[in-house]
N, C-alpha and C positions, 0 to 999 in steps of 0.2 A: 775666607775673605768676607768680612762684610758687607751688606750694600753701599753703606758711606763710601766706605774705601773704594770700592769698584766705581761707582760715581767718581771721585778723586779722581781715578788713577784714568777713567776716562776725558774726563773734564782735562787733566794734564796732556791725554793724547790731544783732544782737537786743540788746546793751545799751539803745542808745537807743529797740527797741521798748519794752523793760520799763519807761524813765523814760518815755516819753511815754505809755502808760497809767498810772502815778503822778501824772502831770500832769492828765492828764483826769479824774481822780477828784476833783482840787483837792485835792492832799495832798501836793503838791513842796515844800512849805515855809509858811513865817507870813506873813500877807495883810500885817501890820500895819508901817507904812515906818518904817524908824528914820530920827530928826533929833536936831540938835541937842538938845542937855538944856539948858533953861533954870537948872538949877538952880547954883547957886553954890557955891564951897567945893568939899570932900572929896566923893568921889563913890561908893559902894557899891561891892563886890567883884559881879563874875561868880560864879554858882555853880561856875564851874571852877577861880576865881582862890581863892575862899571857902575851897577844899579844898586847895590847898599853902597856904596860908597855916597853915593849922591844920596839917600837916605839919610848914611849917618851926617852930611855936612847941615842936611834941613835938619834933621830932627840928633843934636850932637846929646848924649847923654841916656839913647835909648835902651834898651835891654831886648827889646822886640826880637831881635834877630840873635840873640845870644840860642848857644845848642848845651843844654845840661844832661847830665846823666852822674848817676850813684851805683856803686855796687857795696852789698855786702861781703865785706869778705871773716870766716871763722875759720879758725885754726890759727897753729902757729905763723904769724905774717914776717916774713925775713925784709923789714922798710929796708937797708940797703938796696936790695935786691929791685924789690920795685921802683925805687928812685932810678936804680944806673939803667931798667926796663925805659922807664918813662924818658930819659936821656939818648936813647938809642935811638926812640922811637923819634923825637923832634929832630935829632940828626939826620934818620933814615929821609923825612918829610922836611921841603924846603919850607914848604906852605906856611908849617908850624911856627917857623922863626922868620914869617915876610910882614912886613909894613905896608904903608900907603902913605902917601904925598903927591904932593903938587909939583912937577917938575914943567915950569915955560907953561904951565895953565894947561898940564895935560896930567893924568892921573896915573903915576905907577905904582908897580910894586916893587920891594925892597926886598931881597933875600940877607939875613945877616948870618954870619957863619955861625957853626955849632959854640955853645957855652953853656958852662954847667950849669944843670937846671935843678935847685934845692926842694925839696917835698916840703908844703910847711905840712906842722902835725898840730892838733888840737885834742889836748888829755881831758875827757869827760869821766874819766873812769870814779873822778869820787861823788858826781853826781846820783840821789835817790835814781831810780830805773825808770819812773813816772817821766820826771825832770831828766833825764839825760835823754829819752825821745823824743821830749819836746825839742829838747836844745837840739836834736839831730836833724829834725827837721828845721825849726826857723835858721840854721847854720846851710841848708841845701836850697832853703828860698831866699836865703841872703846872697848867696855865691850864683845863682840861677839870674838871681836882679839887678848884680851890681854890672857895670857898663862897663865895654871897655873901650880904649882910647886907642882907633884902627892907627894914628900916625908916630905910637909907643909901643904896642905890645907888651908883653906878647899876648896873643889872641888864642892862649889854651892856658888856661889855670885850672892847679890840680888842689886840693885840702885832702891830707888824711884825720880822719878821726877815730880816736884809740876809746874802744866804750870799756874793753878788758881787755886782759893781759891776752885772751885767744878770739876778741873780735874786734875790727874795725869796718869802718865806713869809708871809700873811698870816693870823693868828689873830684868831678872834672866839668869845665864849663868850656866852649869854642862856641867863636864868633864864627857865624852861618857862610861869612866873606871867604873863610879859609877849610871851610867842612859842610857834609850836608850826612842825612841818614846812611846813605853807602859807606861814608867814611867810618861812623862811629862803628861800624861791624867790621872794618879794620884796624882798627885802634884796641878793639877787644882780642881779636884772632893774634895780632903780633904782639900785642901784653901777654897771653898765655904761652905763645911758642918763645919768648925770649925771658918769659922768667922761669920755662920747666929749664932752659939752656945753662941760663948763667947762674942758677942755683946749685945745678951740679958743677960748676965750674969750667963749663964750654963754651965756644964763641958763636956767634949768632949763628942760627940756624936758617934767618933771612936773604935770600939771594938780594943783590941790588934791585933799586928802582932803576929800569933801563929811561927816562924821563922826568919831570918834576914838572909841578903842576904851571910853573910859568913859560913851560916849552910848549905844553897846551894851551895856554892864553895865546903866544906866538901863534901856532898854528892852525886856532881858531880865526882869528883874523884874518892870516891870508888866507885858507879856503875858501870860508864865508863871504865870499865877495862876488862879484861882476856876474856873469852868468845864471852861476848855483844860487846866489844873493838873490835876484829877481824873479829866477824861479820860484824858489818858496816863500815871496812876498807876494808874487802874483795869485798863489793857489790861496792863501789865506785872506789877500782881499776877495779874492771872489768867497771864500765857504765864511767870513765875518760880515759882507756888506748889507748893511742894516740893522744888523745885531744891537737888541737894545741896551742901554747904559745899564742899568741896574735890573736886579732882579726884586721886585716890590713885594717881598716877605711881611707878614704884619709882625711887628716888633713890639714888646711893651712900652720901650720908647723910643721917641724920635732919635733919626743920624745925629748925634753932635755937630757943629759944623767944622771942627776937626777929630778924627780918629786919636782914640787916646790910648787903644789896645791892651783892655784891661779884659783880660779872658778868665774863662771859667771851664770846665769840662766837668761828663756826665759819660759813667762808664755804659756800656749797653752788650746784649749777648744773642745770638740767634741760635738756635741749641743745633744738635746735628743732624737731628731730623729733617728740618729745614734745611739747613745748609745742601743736607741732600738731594732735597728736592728741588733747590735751587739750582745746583749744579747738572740733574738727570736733564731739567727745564731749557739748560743750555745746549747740552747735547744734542738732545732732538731740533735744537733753533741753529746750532752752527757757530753756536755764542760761547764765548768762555762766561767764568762767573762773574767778573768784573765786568759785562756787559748785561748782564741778568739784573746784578744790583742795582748797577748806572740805570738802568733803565726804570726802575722801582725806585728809586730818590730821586728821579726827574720827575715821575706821575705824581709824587708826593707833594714836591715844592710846587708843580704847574698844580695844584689843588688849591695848596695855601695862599699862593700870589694871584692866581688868577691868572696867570700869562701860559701862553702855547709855545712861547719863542723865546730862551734866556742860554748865557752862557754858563756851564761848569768848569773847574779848572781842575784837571787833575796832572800831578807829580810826575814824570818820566826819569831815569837814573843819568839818562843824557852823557851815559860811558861807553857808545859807540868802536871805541878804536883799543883794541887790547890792552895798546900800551898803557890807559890811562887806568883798568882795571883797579890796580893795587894801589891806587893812590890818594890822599887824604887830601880831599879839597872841595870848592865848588862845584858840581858838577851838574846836580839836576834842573830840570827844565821844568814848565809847566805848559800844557797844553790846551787850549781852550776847546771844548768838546759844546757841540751849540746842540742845543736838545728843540726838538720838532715834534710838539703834541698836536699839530693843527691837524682837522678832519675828524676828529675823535677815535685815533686808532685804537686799534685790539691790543691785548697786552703783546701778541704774538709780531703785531706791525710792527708797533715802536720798538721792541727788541730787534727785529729787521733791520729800521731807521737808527737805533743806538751803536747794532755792528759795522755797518756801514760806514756812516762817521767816524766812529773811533779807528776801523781802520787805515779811514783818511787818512787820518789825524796821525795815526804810529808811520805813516810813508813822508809825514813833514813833518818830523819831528825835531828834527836838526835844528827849525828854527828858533834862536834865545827869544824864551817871550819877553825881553827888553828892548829886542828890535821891533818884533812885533807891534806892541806900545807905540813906538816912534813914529812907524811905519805910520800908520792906521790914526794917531791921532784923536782917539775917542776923546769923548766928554770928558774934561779931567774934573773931579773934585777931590778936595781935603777930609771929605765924608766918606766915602767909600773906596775900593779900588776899581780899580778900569777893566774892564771886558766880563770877571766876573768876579760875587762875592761868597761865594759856596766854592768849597771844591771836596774829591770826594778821593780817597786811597786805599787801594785794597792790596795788603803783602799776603803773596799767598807762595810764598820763600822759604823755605826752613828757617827758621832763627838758631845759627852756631851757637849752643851752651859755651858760658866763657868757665874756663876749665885752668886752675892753677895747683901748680902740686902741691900738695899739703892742708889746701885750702877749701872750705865747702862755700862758693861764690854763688851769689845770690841778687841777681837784677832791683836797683829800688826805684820808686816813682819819685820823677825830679823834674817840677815843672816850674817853668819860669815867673807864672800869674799872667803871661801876653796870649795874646790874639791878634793875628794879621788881618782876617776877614771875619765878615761875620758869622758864619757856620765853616768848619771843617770837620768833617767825617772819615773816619779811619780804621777798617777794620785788619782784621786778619786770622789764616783759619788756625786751628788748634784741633786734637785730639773732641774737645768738647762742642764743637762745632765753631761759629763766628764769634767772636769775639772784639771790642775796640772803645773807642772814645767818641764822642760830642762834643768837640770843642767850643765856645759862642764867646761872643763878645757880651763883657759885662755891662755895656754901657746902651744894649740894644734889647737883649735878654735876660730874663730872668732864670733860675735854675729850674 
């Protein structure tokens, strides 16, 4: 075994120390089972869903929140076969075929029954090789930019592109309203298990979804209310009060005076050396890696800004309750993790003070940072976002190979051109150590 790997596989032990005293405290998540909603009709927004909707009604026409992804796929492609996959899959998922409107000046969503869902196709195949990459890409930054319309749907479009007779491109685009990262790693795993199925000519190999994502909206709302509701609005004003607006990065240029989220990205790599000694670093500190790093992109930015005291947001999968596991929707949260360089700690304090918080932070996690927002009331402007404008994400998850018979599938880069904030940071480990992106706003940054 190597030292990386031992490092890993310890860094992996004290994670699971840390959640299973979470667990013991009975704070890993909501006691309370989601089931079916009896209720009829339109069914209430998620506070997550709540919050682009009220985006797209300001800002209608945006792409911002659109979710892309490409795979290559080589070998024989049986398009039957992926279409009646891709049909299965929006039937399995309500989310796939739900709407939004205005019912009495209240915002719901709409489930519409299954209906056949056609693959368009796009034949490059007699384009030069130069010119049909090109075209494959400006065809994946087209389908990543174009907007969709939350109160028509539907909110997942697919394009296939046929380059040859034994390759194509498969594109798919979903609005962030009805999917988030967790999802698309199920939209891969039930593409692969239902096209090895119904290519030999079997019936799904998918047990049912025991809920859909607007039983979860339902039973997000009643939970989150009275008691529990106060509770983790209490604990956030106190660990937010005074937290400043912004975080004052020197920029090449000025805020806009509105966000116009024209982004850019910049890939980056921490070899495994490093990573190892970032992770042996935690070990001895009681820290996972994700608190090593957060800690070292706090010292970073409190250098460039000049500040002791600003907010980070990082991602949470906000799938607490089994039932919601397998299901393609909304789901994630964001957490505001408030970084404390004041006194000129050690590097070994502020790792201290970064575990610390962020533990907080995983025992109120429950709460949508849309309420949050509400709650709290910060400084609102049309230049930045509220609490914070950095966030930072570490997958340190296996990533499921997406695996099709016959086919040798192959992950492509499919980015939309947007930016929500102005820096987001995102790595994740691999064989070769860290690895990820630098997202920035084009409109603040330069490359």
């Amino acid at each position: 075994m190597t030292p990386a790997l031992e490092a890993e596989l310890r860094d992996l032990e004290a994670q699971l120390l840390l959640l299973e005293g979470l667990k013991a405290s009975g704070k890993d998540g909501p006691a309370s089972p989601i089931g079916r909603s009896p209720d009829e009709g339109p069914r209430p927004l998620s506070f997550a869903q709540e919050r682009l909707w009220l985006v797209d009604r300001m800002v209608p026409g945006s792409a911002v929140y659109n979710v892309p992804g490409a795979v290559g796929l080589a070998g024989e492609l049986d398009e039957a076969v992926l279409e009646r996959c891709l049909n299965e899959i929006v039937r399995r998922h309500a989310t796939l075929r739900t709407t939004f409107e205005t019912v009495d000046g209240q915002a719901v969503q709409v489930e519409a029954p299954p209906r056949g869902l056609s693959l368009p196709r796009i034949d490059l195949r007699a384009l030069p090789d130069r010119q049909r990459e090109r075209e494959v890409r400006r065809l994946a930054a087209a389908e990543a930019g174009r907007p969709f319309d939350l109160t028509r749907g539907p909110l997942l479009r697919t394009l296939l592109l046929e380059l040859a007779a034994d390759d194509h491109v498969l594109l798919f685009t979903l609005h962030h309203i009805v999917s988030d990262g967790w999802s698309m790693g199920i939209l891969v795993r039930e593409l692969g298990a239902l096209y090895g199925a119904f290519r030999r000519g079997l019936p799904s190999p998918l047990a049912e979804l025991p809920v859909q994502y607007s039983d979860f909206a339902v039973w997000q709302r009643r939970w989150l209310s009275g008691e529990v509701l106060e509770a983790e609005l209490a604990f956030w004003r106190g660990r937010l009060a005074g937290l400043p607006a912004r975080l004052e990065l020197p920029t090449d240029r000025p805020h806009p005076a509105v966000q116009t989220f024209r982004g850019g990205s910049l890939s980056l790599t921490l070899d495994r050396d490093l990573a190892a000694d970032l992770h042996a670093l935690g070990l001895e500190e009681g820290a996972t890696l994700f608190m090593v790093l957060l800690a070292a992109l706090q010292t970073l930015l409190a250098r460039y800004a000049g500040q002791e005291d600003f907010g980070l947001g990082t991602p949470m999968a906000g799938r607490s309750r089994p039932e919601v596991e397998g299901l393609v929707g909304f789901f994630v949260n964001t957490l505001v993790l408030r970084a404390d360089l004041t006194g000129d700690p050690t590097c070994r304090e502020l790792l201290a003070r970064v575990r610390d918080v962020t533990l907080e932070a995983y025992d109120h996690q429950h709460l949508p940072f849309e309420k949050l927002v509400e709650e709290l009331a910060p400084e609102r402007s049309l230049a930045y976002a509220p609490l914070f404008q950095v966030t930072f994400a570490l997958q340190n998850a296996p990533v499921e190979p997406i695996e099709l018979p016959g086919l040798a599938v192959r992950p492509l880069e499919a980015e939309s051109g947007t930016a929500k904030l102005d820096l987001v940071l995102a790595l994740g480990e691999g064989a070769a150590g860290l690895a990820g992106t630098v997202q920035y706003n084009r409109d603040l940054f330069d490359a």
